[in-house]
Backbone as a printed PyTorch tensor [residue, N CA C, xyz], in Angstrom:
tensor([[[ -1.6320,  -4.5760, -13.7670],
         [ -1.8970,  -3.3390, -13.0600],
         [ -0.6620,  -2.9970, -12.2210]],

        [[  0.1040,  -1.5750, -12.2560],
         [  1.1280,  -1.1990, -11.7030],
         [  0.5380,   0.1130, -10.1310]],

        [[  0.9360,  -1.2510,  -9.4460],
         [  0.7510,  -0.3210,  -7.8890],
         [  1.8990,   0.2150,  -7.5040]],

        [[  1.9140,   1.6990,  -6.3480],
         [  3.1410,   2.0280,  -5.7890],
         [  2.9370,   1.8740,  -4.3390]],

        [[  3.2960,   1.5600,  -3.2860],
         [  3.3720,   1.4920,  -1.8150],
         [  4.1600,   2.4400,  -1.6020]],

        [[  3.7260,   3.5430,  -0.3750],
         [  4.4270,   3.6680,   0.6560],
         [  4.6340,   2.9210,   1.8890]],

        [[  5.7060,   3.3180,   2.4450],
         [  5.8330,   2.5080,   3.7410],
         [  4.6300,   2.2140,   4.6850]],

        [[  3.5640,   2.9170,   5.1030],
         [  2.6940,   2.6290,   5.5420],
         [  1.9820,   1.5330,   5.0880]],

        [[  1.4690,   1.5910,   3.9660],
         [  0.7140,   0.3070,   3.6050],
         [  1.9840,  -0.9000,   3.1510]],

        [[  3.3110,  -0.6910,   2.9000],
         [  4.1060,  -1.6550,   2.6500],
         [  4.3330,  -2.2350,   4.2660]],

        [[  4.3540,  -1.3530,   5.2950],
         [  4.4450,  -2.2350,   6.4070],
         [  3.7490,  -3.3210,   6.9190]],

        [[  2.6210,  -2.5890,   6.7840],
         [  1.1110,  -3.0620,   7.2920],
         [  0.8420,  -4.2870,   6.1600]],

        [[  0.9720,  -4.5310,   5.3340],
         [  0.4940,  -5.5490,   4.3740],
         [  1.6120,  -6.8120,   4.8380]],

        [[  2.9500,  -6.1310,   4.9660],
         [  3.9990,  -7.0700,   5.3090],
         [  3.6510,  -7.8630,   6.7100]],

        [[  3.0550,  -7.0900,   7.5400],
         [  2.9240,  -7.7370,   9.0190],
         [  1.7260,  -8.0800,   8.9190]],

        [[  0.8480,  -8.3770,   8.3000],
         [ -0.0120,  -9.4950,   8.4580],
         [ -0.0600, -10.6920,   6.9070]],

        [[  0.9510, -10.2590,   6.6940],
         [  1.3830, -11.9870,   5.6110],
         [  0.4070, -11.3780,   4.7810]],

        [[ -0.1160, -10.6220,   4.2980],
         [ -0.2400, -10.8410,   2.9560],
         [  0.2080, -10.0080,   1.5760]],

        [[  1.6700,  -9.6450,   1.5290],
         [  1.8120,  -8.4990,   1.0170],
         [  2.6220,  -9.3060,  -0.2520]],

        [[  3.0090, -10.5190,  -0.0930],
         [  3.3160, -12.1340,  -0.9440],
         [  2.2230, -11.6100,  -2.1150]],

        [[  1.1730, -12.1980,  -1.1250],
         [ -0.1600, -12.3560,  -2.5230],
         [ -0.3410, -11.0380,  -3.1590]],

        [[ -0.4070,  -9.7080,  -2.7130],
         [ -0.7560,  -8.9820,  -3.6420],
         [  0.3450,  -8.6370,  -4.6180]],

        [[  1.9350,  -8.6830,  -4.1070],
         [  2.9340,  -8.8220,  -5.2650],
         [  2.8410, -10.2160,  -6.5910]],

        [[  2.1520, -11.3950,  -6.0380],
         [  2.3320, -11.7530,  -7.1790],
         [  1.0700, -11.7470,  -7.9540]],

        [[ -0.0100, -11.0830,  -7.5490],
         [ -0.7690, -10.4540,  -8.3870],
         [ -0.4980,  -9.3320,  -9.2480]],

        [[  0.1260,  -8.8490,  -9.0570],
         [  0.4310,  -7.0150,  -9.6320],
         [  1.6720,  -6.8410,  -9.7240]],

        [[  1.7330,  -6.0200, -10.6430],
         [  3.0960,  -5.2390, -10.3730],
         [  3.5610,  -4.1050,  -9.4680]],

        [[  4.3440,  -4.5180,  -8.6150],
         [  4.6410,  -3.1470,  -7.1010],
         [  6.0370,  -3.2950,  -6.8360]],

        [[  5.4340,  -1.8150,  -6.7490],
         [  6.5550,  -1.0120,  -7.1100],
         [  6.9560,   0.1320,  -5.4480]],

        [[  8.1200,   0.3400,  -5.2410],
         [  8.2980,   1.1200,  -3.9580],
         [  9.7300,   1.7370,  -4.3820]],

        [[  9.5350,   3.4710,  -3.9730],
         [ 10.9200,   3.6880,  -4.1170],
         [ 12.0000,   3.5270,  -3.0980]],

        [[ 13.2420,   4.2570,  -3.8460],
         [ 13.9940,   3.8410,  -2.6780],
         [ 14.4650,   4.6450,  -1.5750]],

        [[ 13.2870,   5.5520,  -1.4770],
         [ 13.2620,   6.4470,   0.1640],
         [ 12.1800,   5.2750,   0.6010]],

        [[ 11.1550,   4.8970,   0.0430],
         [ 10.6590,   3.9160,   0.8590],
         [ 11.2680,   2.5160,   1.1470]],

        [[ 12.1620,   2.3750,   0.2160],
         [ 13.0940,   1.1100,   1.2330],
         [ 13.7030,   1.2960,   1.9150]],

        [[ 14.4610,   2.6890,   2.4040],
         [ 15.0360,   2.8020,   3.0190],
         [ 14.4910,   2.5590,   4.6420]],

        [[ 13.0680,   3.5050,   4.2240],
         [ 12.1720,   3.6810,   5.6090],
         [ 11.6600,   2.4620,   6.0150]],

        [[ 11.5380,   1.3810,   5.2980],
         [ 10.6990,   0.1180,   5.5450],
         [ 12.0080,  -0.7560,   5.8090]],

        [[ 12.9780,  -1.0730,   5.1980],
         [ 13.5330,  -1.9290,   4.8970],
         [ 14.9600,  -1.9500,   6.1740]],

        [[ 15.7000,  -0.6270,   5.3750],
         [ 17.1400,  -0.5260,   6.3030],
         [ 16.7140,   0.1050,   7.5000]],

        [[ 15.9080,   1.0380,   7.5170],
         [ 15.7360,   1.3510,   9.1420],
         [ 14.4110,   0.4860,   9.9080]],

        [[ 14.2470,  -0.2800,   9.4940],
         [ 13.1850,  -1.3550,   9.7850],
         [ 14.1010,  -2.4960,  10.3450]],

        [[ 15.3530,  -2.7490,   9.5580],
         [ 16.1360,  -3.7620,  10.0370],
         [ 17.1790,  -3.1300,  11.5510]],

        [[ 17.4490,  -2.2650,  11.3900],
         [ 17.9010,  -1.7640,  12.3640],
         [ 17.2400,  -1.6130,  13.8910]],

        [[ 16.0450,  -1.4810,  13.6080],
         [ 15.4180,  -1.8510,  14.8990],
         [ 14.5870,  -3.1470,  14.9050]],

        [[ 15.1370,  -3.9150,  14.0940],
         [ 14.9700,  -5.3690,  14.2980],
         [ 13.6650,  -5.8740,  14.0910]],

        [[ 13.0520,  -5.1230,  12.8460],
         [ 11.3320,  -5.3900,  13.0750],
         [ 11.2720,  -6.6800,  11.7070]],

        [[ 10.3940,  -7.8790,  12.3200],
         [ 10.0000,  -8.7560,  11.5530],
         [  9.6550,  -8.3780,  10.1870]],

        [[  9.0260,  -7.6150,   9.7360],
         [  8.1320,  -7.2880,   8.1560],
         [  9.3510,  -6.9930,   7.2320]],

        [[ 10.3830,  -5.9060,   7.7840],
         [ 11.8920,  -5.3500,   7.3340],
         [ 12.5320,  -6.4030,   6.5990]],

        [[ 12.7500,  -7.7990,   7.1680],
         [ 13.0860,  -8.7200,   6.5010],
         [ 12.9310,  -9.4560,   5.5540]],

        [[ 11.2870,  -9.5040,   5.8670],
         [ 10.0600, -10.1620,   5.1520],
         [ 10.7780,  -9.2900,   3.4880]],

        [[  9.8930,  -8.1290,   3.8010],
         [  9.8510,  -6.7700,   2.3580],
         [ 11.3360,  -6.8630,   1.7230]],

        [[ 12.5640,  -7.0950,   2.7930],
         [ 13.8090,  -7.3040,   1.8320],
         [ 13.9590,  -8.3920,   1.1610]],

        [[ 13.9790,  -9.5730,   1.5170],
         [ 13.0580, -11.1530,   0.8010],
         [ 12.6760, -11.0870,  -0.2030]],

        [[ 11.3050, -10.4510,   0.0080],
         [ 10.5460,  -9.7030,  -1.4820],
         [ 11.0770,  -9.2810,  -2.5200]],

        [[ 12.3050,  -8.2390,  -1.6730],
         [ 12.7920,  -7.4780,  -2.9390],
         [ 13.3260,  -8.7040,  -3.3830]],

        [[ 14.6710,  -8.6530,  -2.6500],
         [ 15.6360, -10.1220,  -3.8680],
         [ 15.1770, -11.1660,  -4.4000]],

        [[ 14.1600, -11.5100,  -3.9950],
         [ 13.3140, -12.6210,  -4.7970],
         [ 12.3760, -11.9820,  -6.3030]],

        [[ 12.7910, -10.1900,  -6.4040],
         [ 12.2500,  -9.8430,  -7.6450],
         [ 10.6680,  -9.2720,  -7.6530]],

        [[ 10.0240,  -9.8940,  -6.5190],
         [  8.7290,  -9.6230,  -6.3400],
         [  8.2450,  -8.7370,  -6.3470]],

        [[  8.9070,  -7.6880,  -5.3020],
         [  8.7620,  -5.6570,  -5.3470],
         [  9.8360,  -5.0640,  -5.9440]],

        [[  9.8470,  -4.4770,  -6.6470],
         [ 10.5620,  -3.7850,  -7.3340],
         [ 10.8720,  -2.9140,  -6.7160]],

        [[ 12.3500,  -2.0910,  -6.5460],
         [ 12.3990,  -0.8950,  -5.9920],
         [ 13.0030,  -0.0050,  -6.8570]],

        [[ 12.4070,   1.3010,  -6.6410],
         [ 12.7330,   2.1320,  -8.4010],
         [ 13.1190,   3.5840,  -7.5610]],

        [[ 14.3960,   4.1880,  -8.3720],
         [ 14.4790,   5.5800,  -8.0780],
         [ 13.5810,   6.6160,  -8.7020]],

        [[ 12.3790,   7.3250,  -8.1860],
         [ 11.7350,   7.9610,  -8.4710],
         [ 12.5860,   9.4410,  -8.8790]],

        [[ 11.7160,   9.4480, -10.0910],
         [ 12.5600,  10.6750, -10.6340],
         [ 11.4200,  11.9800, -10.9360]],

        [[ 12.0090,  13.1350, -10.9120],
         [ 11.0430,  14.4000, -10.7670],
         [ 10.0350,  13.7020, -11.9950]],

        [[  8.5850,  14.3170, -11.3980],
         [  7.6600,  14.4780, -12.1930],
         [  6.8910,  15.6520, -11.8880]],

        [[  6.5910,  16.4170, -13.0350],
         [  5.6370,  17.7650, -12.5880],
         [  4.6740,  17.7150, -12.1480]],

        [[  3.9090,  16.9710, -12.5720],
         [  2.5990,  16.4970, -11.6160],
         [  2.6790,  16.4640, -10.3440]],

        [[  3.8320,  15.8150,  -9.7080],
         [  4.0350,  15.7770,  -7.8450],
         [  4.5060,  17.0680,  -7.6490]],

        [[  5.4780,  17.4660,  -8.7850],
         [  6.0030,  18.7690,  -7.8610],
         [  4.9290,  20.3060,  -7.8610]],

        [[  3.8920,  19.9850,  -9.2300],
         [  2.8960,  21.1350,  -8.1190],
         [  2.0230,  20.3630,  -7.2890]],

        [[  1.6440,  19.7220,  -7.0480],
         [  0.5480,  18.9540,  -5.6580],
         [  1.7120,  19.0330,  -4.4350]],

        [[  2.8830,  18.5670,  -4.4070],
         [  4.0230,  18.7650,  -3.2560],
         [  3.9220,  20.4740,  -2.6070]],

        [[  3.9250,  21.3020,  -3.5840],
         [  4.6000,  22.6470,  -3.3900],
         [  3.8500,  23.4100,  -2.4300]],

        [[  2.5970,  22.7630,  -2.5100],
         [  1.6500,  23.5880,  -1.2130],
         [  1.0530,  21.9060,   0.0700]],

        [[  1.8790,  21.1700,  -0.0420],
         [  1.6030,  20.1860,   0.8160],
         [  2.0370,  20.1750,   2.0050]],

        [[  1.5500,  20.0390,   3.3950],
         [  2.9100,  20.1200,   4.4330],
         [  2.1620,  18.6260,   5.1280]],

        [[  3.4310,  18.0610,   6.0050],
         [  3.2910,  17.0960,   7.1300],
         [  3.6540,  15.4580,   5.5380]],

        [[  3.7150,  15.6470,   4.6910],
         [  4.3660,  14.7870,   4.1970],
         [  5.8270,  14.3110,   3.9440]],

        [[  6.0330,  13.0400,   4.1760],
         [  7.7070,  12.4930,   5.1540],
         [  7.9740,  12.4430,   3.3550]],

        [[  9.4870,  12.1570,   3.2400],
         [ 10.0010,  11.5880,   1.8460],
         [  9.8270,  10.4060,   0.8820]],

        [[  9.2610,   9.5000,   1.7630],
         [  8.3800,   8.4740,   1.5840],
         [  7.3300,   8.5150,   0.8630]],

        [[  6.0850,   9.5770,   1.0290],
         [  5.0150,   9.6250,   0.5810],
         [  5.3350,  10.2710,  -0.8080]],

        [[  6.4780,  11.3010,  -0.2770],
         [  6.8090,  12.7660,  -1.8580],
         [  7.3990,  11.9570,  -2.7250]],

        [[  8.0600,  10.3790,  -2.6340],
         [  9.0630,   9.8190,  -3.7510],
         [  7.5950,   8.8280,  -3.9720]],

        [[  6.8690,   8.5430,  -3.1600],
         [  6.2890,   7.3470,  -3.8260],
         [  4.9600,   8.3060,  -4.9640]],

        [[  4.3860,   9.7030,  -4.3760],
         [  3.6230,  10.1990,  -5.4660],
         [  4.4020,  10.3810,  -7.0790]],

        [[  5.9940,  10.5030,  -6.7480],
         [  6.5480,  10.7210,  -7.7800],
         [  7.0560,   9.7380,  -8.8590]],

        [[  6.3260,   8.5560,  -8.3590],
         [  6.9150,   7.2390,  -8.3600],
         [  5.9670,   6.7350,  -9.0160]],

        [[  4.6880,   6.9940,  -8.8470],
         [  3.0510,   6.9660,  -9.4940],
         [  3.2890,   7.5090, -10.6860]],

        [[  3.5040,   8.9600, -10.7200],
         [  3.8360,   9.2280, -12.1730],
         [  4.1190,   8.7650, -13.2830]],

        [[  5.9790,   8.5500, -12.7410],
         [  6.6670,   7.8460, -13.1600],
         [  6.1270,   6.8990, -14.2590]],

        [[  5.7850,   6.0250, -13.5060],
         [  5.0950,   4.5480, -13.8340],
         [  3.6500,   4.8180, -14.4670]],

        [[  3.1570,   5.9630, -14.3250],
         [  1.8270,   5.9570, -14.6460],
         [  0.9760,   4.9670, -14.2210]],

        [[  1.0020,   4.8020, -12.8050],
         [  0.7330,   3.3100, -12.2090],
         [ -0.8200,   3.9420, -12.4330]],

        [[ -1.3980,   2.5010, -11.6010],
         [ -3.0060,   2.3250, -11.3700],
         [ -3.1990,   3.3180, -10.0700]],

        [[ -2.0580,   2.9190,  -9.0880],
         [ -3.0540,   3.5240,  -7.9130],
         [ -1.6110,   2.9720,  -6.7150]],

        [[ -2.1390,   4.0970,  -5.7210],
         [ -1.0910,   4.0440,  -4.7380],
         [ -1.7800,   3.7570,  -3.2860]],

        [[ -0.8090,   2.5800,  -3.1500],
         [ -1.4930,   1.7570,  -1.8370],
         [ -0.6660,   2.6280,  -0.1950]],

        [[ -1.6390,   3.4030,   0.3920],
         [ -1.2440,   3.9990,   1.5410],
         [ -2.4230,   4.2910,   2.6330]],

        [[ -2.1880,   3.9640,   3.6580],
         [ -2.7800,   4.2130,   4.7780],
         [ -2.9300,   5.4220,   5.4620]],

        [[ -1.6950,   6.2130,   5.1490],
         [ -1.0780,   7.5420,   5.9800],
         [ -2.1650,   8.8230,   5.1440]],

        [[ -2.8050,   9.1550,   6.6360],
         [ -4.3690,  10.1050,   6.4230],
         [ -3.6580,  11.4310,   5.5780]],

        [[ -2.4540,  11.8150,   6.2410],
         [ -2.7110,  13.3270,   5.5490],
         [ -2.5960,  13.0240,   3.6320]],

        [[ -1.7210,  11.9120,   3.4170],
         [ -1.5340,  11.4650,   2.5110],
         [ -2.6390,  10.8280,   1.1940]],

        [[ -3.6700,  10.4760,   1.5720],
         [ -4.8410,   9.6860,   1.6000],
         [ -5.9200,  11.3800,   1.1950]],

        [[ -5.4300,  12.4430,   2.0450],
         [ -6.3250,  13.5690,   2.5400],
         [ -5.5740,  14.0140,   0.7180]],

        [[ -4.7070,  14.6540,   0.6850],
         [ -4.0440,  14.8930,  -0.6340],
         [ -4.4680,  14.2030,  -2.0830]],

        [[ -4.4960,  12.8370,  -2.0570],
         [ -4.6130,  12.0390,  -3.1280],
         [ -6.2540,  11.9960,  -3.7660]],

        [[ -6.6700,  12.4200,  -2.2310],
         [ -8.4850,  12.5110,  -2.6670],
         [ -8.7420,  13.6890,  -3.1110]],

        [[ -8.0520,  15.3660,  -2.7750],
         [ -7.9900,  16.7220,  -3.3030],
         [ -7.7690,  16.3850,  -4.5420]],

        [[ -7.1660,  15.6390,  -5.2040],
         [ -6.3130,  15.7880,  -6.4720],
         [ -6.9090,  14.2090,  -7.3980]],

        [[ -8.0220,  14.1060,  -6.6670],
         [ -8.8170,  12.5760,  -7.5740],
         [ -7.9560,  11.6310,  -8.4380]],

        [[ -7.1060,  11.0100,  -7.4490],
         [ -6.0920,  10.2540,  -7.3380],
         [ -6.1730,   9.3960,  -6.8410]],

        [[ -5.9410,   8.0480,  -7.6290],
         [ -6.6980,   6.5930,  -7.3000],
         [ -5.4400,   5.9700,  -5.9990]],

        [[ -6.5240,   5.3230,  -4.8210],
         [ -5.3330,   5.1260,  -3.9510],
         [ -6.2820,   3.7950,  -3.1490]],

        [[ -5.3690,   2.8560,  -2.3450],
         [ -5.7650,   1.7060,  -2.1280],
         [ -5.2850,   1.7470,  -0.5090]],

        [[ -6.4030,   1.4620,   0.5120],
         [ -6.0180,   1.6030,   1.5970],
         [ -5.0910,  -0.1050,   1.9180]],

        [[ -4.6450,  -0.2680,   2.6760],
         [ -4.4100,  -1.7760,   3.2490],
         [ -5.9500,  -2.6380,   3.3330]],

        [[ -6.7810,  -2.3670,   4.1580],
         [ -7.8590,  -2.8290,   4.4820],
         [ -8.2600,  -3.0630,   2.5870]],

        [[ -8.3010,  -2.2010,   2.1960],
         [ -8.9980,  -2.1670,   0.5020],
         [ -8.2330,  -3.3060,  -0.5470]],

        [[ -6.6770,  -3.2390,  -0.0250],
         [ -6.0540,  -4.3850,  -0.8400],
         [ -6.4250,  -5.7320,  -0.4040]],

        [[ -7.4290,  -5.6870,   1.1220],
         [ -7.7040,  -6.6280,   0.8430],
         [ -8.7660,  -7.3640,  -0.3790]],

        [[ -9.7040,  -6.3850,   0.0910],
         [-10.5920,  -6.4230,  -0.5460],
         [-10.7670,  -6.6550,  -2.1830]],

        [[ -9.4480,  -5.7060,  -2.6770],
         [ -9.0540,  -6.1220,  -4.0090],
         [ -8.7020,  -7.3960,  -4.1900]],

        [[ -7.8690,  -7.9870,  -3.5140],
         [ -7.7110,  -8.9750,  -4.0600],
         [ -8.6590, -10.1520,  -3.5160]],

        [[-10.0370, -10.3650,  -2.9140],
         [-11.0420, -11.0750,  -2.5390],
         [-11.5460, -10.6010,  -3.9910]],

        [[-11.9020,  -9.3370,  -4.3800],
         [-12.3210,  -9.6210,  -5.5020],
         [-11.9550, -10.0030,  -6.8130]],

        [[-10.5680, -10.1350,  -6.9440],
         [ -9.9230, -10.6140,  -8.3850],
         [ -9.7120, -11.9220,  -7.6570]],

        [[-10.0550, -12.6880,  -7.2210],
         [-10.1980, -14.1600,  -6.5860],
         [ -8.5060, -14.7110,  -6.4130]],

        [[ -8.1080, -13.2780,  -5.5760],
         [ -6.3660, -14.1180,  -5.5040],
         [ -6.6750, -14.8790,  -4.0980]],

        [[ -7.6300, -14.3980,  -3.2450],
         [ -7.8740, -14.9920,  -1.8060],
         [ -9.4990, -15.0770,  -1.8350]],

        [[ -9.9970, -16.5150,  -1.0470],
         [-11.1390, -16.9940,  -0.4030],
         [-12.1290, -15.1420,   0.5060]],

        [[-13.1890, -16.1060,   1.0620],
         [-13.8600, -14.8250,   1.3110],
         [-13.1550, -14.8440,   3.3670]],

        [[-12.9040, -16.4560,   3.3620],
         [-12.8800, -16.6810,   5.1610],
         [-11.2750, -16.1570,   4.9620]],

        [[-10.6690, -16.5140,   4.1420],
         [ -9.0240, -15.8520,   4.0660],
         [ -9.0430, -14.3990,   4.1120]],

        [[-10.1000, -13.4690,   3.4930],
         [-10.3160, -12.2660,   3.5880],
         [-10.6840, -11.6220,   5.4740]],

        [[-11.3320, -12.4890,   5.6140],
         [-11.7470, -11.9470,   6.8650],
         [-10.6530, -11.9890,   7.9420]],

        [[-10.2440, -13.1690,   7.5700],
         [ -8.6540, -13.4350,   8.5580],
         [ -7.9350, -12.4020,   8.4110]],

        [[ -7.3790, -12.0550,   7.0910],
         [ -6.3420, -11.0670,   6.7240],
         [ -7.0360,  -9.4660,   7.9730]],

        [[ -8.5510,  -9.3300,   7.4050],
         [ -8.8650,  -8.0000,   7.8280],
         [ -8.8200,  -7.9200,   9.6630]],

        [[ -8.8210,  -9.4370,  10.2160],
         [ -9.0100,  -9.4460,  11.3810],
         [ -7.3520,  -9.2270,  11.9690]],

        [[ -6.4400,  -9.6050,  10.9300],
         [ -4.9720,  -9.2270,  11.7660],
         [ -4.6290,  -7.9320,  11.2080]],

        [[ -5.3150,  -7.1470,  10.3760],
         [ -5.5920,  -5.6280,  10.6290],
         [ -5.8310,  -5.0590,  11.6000]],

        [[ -6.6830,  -5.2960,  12.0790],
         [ -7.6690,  -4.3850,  12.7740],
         [ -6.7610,  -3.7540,  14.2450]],

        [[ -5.6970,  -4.6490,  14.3930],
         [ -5.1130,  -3.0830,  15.5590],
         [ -4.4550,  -2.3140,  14.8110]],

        [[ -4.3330,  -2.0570,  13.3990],
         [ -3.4290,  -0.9530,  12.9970],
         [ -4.2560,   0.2870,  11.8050]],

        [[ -5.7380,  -0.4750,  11.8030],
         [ -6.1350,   0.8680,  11.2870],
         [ -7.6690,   1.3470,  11.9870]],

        [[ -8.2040,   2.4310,  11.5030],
         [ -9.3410,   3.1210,  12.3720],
         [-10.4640,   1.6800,  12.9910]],

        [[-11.2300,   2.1700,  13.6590],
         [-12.2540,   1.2810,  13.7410],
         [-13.3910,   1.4500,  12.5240]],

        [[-13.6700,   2.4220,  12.2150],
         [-14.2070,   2.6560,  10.8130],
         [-14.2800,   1.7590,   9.6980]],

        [[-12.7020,   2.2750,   9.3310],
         [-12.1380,   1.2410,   8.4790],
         [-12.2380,  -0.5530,   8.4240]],

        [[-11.9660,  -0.4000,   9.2950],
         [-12.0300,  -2.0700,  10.0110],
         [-13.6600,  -2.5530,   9.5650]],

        [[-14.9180,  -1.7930,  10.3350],
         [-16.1240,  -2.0520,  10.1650],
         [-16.7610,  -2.1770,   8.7880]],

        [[-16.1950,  -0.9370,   8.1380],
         [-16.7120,  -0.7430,   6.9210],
         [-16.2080,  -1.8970,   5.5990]],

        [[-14.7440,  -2.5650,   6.0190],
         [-14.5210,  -3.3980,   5.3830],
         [-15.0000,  -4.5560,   5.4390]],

        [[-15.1540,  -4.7950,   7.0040],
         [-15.9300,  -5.9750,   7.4170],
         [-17.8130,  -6.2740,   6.7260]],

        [[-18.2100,  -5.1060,   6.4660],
         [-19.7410,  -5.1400,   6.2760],
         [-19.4820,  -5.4350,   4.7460]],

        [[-18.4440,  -5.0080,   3.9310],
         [-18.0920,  -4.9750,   2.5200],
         [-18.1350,  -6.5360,   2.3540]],

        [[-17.3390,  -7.3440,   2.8920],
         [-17.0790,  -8.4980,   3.1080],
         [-18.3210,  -9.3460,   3.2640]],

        [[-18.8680,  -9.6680,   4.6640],
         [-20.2720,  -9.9750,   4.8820],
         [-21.6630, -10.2900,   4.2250]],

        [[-21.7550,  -8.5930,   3.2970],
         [-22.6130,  -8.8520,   1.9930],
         [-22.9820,  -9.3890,   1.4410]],

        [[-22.5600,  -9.9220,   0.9500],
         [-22.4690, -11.2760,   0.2040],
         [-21.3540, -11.4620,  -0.5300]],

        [[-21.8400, -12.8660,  -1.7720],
         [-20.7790, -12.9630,  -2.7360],
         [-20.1020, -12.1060,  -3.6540]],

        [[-20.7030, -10.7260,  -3.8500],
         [-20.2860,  -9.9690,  -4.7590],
         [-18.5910, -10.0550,  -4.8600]],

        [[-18.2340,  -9.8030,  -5.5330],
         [-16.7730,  -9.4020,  -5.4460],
         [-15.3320,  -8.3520,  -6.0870]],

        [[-16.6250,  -7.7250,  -6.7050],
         [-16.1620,  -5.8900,  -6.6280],
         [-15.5720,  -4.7890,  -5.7740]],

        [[-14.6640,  -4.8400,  -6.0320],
         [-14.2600,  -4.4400,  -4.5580],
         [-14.8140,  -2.8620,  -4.5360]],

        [[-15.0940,  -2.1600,  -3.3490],
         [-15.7650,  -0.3090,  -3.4530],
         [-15.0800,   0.2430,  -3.9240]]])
């Protein structure tokens, strides 16, 4: 299965350690306006994950790809506003690849991908994905979602938590 990250969910997965496991589950993929945003200006203000995600790359794990025009993004783009270059290279980047689904946190972004019934994976949800393809335990799941929880809604947080809880199922929603 071919995922794309934007920086949002590439940050957020990076700063709570588990963004390892879902690369060597999948294939992920990030372009390179989003390395730029995660990676070189991440290192510049000296942020832990920046290093982590460059690691990643040279070790082969994330791939970073120049997204190239696709028509599909450029009519959904053409009436879009409040989206950074990040989000516009990584929808174009989906294409591209004809991936599965694009892992992002960022609402207006998230708000777009659901107009246009466009498969997308929150952070909180990758966890969940991968609790259910048995790359992580159910108490490793809860850990992961618990060093979430200051960076996304309380919603989110709850609703993943009750997902979890349930029981053994392991389908992710």
């Amino acid at each position: 299965m071919i995922l794309v990250l934007d920086a949002d969910g590439l940050i957020k997965l990076a700063k709570i350690s588990l963004l390892k496991a879902l690369l060597r589950r999948f294939d992920c993929f990030i372009s390179e306006e989003v390395f730029r945003e995660a990676v070189v200006v991440g290192k510049m203000r000296l942020r832990e994950d920046a290093f982590l995600v460059e690691k990643l790359v040279e070790e082969g794990l994330l791939k970073v790809m120049r997204a190239e025009k696709a028509p599909k993004a450029s009519a959904m783009l053409e009436r879009a506003t409040g989206l950074g270059e990040g989000e516009k290279s990584t929808l174009r980047l989906f294409f591209n690849l004809n991936a599965r689904a694009i892992v992002t946190d960022d609402l207006r972004f998230i708000k777009l991908l659901k107009r246009r019934s466009l498969p997308f994976i929150t952070s909180a949800g990758a966890i969940l994905l991968l609790y259910g393809e048995r790359a992580i335990s159910k108490s490793e799941a809860l850990k992961y979602l618990n060093k979430l929880k200051p960076y996304i809604s309380v919603k989110d947080y709850l609703a993943a938590k009750r997902w979890l809880e349930r029981g053994s199922e392991r389908r992710a929603p």
